[in-house]
N, C-alpha and C positions, 0 to 999 in steps of 0.2 A: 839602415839595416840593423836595428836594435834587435835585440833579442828576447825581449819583456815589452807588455803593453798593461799598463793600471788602469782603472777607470771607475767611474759610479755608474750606477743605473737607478730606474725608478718606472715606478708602474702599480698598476691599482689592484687591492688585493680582491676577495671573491665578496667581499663585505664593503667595497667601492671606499675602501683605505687608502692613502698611499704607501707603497712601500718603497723604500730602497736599500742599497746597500751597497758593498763593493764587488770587481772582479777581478781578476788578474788572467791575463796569457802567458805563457812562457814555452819559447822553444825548446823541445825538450831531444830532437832529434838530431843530430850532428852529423848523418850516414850524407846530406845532399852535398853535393860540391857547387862551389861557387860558382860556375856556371851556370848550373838548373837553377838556383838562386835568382841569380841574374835574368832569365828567360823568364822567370814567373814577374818578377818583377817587372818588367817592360813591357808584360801586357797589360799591366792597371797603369 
């Protein structure tokens, strides 16, 4: 149950380049209680 996700991505630009670069998630909402947490979670 982290609260940040990092990563790369990569994909080709409109000139059949490649691109990439980084992206980051961050939960930025603290209003959900641990339960609804818990319920979303236990459907994936």
């Amino acid at each position: 149950m982290g609260r940040a996700m990092k990563g790369k991505w990569s994909g080709f630009g409109k000139d059949f380049s490649v691109d990439s670069g980084e992206w980051a998630l961050t939960w930025v909402d603290h209003a959900s209680s641990h339960r609804t947490i818990r319920e979303y979670h236990m459907r994936l």
